[in-house]
C-alpha positions in Angstrom: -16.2 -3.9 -20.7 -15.9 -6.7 -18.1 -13.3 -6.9 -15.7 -11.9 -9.3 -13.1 -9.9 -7.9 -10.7 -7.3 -9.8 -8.6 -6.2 -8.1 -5.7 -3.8 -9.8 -2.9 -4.9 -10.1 0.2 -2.2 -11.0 2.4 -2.0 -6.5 3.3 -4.8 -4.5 4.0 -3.3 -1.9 1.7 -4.0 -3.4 -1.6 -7.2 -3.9 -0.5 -8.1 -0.6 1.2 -7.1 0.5 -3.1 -9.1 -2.3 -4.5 -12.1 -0.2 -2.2 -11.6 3.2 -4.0 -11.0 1.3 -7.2 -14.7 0.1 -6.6 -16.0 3.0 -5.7 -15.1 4.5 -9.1 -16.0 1.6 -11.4 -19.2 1.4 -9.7 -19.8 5.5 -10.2 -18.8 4.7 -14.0 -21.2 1.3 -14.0 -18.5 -0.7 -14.7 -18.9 -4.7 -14.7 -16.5 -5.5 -11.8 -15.9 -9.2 -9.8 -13.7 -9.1 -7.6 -11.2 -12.2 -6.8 -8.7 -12.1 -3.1 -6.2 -14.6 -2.6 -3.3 -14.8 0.2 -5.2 -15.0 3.2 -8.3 -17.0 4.6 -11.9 -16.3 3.8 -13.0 -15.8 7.5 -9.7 -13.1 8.0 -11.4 -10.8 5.3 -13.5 -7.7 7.1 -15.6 -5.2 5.7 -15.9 -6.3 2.6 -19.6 -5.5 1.0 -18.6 -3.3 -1.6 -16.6 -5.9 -3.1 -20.0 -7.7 -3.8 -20.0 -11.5 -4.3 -16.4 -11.5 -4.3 -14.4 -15.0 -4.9 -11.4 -16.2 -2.5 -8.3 -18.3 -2.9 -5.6 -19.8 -1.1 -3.2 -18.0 -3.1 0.8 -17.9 -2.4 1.7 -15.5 0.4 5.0 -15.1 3.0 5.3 -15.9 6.2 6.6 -13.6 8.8 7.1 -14.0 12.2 8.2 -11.4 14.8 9.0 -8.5 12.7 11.1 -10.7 9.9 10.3 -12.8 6.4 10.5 -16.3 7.3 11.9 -18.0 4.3 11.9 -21.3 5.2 8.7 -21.5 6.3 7.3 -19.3 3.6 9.0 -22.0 0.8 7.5 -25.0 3.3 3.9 -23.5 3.4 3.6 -21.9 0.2 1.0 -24.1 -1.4 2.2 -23.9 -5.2 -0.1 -27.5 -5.7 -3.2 -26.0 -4.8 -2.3 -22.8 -6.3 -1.7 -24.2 -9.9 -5.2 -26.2 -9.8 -6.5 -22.2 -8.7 -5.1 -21.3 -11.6 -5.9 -23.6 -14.3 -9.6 -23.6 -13.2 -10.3 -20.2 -13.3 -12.2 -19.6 -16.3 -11.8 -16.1 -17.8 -14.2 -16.6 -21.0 -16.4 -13.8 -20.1 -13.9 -11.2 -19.4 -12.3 -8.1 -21.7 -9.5 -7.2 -19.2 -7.7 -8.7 -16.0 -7.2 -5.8 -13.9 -4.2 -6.7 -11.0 -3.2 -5.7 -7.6 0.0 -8.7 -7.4 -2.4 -11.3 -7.2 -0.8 -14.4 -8.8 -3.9 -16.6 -9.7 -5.8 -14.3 -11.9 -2.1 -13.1 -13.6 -1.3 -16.2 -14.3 -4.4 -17.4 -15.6 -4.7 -14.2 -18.1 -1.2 -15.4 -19.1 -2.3 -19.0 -19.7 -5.4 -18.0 -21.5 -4.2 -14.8 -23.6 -6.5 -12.6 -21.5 -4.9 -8.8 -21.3 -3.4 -8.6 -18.1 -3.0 -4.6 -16.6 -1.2 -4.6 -13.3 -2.3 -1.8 -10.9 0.2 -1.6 -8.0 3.2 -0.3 -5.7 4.7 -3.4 -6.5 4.8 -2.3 -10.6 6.7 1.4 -9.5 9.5 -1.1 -8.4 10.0 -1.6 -12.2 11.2 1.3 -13.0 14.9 3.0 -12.1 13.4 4.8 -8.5 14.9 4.8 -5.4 15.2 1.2 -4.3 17.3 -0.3 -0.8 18.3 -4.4 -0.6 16.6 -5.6 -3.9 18.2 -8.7 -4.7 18.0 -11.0 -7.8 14.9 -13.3 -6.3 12.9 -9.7 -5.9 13.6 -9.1 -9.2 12.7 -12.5 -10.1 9.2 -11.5 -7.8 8.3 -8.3 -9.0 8.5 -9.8 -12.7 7.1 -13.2 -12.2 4.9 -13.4 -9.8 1.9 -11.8 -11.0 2.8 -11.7 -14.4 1.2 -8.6 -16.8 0.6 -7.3 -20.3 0.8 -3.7 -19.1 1.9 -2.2 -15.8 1.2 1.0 -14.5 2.5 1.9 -10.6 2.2 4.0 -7.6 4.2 5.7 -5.7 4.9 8.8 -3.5 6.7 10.8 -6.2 7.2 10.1 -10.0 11.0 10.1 -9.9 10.9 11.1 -13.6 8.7 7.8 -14.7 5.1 6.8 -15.6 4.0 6.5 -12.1 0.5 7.6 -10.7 0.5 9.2 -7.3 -1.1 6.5 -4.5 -4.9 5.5 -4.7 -6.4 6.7 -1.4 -9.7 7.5 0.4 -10.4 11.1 0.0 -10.1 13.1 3.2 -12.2 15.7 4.3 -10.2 18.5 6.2 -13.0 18.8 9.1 -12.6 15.3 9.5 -8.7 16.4 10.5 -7.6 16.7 13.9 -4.3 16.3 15.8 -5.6 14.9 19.4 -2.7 13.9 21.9 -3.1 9.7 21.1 -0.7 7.4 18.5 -1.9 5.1 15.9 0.1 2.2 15.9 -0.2 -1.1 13.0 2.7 -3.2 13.5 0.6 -6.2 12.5 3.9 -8.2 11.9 5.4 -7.5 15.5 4.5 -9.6 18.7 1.6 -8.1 20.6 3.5 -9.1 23.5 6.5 -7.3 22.8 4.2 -4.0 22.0 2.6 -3.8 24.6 5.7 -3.9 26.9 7.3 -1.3 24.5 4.2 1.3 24.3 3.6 0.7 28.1 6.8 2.7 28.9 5.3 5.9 27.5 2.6 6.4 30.1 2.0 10.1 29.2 0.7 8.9 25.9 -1.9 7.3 24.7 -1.9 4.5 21.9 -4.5 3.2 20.0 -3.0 0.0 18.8 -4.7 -2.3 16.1 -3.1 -6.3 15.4 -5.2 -9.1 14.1 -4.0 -11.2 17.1 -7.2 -8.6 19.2 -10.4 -10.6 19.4 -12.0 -8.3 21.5 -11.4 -4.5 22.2 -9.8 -3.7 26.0 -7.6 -1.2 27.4 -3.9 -2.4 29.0 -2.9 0.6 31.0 -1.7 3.3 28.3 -2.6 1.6 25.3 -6.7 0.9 23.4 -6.4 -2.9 22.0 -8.6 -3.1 18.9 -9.6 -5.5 16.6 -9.6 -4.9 12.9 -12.2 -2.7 11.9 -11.7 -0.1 9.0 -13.9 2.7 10.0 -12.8 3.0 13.3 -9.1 3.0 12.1 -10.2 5.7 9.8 -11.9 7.6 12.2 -8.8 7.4 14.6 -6.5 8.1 11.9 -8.1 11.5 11.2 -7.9 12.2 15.0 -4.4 11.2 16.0 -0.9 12.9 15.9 1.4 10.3 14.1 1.3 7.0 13.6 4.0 4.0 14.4 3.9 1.2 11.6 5.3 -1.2 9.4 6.7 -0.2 5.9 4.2 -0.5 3.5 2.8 1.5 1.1 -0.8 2.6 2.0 -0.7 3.8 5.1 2.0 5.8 4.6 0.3 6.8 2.1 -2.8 8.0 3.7 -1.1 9.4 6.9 0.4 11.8 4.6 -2.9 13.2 3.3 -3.9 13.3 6.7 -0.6 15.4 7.8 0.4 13.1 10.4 3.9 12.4 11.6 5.4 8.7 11.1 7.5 6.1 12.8 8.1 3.1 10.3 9.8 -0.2 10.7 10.3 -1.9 7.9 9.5 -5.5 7.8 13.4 -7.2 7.8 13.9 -9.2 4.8 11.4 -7.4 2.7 12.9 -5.3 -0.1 9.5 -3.7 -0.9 9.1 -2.1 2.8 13.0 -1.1 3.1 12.9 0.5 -0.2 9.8 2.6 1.3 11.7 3.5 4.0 14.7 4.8 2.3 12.5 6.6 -0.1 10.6 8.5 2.8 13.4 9.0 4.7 15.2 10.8 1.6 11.6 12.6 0.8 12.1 13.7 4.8 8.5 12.6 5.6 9.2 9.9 8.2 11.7 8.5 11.0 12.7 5.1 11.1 13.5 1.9 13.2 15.0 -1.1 12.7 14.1 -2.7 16.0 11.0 -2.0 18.5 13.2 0.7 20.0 11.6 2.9 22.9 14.6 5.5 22.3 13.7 6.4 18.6 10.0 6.7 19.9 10.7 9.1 22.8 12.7 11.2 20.0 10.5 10.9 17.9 6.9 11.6 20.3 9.0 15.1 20.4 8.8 15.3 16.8 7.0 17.9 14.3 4.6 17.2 11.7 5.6 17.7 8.7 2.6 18.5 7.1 -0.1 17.6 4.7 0.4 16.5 1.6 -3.0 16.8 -1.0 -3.5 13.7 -3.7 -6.0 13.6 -6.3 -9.0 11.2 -7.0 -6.6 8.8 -8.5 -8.7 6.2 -8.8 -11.6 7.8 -10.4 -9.3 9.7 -13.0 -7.4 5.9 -13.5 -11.0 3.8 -14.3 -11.6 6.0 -16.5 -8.1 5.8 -18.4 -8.7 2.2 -18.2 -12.2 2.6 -19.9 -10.7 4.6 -22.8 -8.2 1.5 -23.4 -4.6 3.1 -23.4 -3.3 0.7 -21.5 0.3 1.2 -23.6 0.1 4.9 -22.9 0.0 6.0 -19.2 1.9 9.3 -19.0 -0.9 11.4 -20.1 -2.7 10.0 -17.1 0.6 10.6 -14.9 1.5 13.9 -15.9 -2.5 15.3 -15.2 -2.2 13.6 -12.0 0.9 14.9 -10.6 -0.2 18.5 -11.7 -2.6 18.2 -9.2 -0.3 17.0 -5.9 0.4 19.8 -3.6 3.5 18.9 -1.5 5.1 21.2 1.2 7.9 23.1 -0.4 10.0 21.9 1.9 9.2 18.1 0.9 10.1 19.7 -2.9 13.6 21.1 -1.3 14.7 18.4 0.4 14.3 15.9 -2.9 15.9 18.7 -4.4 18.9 18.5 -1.8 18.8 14.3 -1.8 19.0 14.4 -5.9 15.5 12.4 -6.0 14.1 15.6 -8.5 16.1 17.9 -10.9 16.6 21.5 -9.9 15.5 22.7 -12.8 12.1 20.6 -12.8 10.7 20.2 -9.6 7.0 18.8 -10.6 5.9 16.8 -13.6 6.9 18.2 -17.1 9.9 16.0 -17.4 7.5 12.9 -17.7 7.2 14.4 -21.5 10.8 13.9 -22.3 10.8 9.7 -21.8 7.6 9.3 -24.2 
């Protein structure tokens, strides 16, 4: 089997997946390419196990200070260029187009009856989960704008569907410490107005990460650095909790790593809102709507709340993409989710928020909507 996989690049966190998506195909000898669109070529970073990887434009959204810009999202959205993508990209040689919402490769399966299997958060937002602000245009998004034949998606609990738990690095509990510094990736906020928000905590350290760094410095309290993966790893091991944006992977992997979280959702973005209110109701993270140093000095006070344990999703999910049953994904679920550990208090208080039945706390209900 040959596949092309189209994975958007406008978020880290679909790539940081694509990465342990490769990892497995390549264990399994897999024929993988690999194709990013949504930012430009020069802004990707540590990319060799993607191989000679192809780049386009692609159709991304402009945010600016913490908020979707519409307007300018609609003015710089580059649907010309991103048609001519998409008609010249010549799928002939390949058995599947695997998907992480990445629009050109979709939409040129769909143009050239290639099957079309979307792998992503955005594809959990299908199903009837907890969701917060979803209007008719997300709807219109989450359907459209990478189209597929099949969809499978991810999330941080099943919520009685055919969701897979989230595709992340695996962590190594030596590698686990809890070191008196914050993580903090608010890559859609003003670097200005962080640093004059972090540097009112002076008895804590912050290692902050923004693509606006060039070069790595300190600025009283607070560790500028520059994109780099490894590092952010490293320092995500080390750290106590982590301030951030909304998404989905980060979250995703703070949690395996048992750290503590302070999440503001991008405003104007369903996707991160409805991540919010799910975490909030799974009581695994604070929230703020604003770069408010009162919810952080609450929350620096804060427990953790422990660590949660995911599987090798992405080993156990190439391999259920090998065997074809692209139709059939809750054999794959249900074996997953046997294997997530959660704290039993995570398991009470979805009990107590009506996110999972009381009779049924774990997985076996997936049976019941074959």
């Amino acid at each position: 089997m040959k596949i092309l996989y189209g994975i958007q690049g406008t978020g880290n966190g679909h790539i940081s997946r694509a990465r342990e998506m490769a990892r497995a195909f390549s264990s399994l000898s897999v024929d993988v390419d690999f194709f990013f669109s949504g930012r430009k070529p020069e802004a990707y970073f540590d990319m060799a196990c993607f191989g000679d990887y192809q780049t386009a434009r692609g159709v991304s959204f402009v945010s600016e200070k913490g908020a979707i810009q519409l307007r300018k999202t609609i003015q710089n959205a580059g649907l010309k260029e991103a048609w001519k993508d998409i008609r010249q990209c010549d799928l002939k040689q390949y058995d599947l187009v695997l998907n992480d919402f990445e629009p050109i490769t979709a939409w040129a399966a769909h143009r050239q009856k290639v099957p079309c299997l979307g792998l992503s958060h955005q594809a959990a937002l299908l199903h009837d989960i907890p969701k917060q602000g979803e209007s008719l245009l997300d709807q219109m998004l989450l359907r459209y704008f990478a189209p597929a034949n099949y969809h499978i998606g991810l999330h941080w609990f099943h919520f009685g569907q055919p969701i897979l738990p989230p595709i992340i690095p695996k962590v190594r509990s030596p590698d686990i410490a809890h070191k008196e510094q914050i993580l903090v990736y608010l890559p859609f906020e003003s670097l200005t107005d962080i640093l004059d928000l972090l540097s009112r905590f002076t008895q804590s350290t912050f290692y902050c990460y923004h693509p606006d760094v060039i070069r790595n410095k300190e600025y009283e309290n607070i560790r500028l650095i520059s994109p780099n993966r490894a590092q952010f790893q490293q320092d995500l091991h080390q750290c106590s909790g982590v301030i951030a944006s909304a998404g989905f992977e980060l979250p995703s992997e703070a949690m395996s790593c048992g750290k503590k979280m302070l999440l503001k959702p991008l405003a104007g973005q369903f996707e991160q809102q409805s991540n919010l209110a799910t975490l909030m109701m799974m009581g695994m993270a604070h929230s703020m709507t604003s770069l408010d140093p009162t919810k952080i000095r609450s929350w620096l006070k804060s427990p953790n709340f422990g660590q949660i344990i995911f599987p090798d999703v992405a080993m156990e999910t190439a391999q259920w993409i090998l065997r074809g049953e692209w139709d059939n994904p809750y054999d794959l679920a249900e074996d997953l989710w046997k294997k997530v550990q959660f704290p039993e208090w995570v398991m009470e208080t979805m009990i107590q928020n009506n996110l999972v039945p009381k009779s049924d706390c774990t997985f076996s209900f997936l049976s019941s909507l074959r």
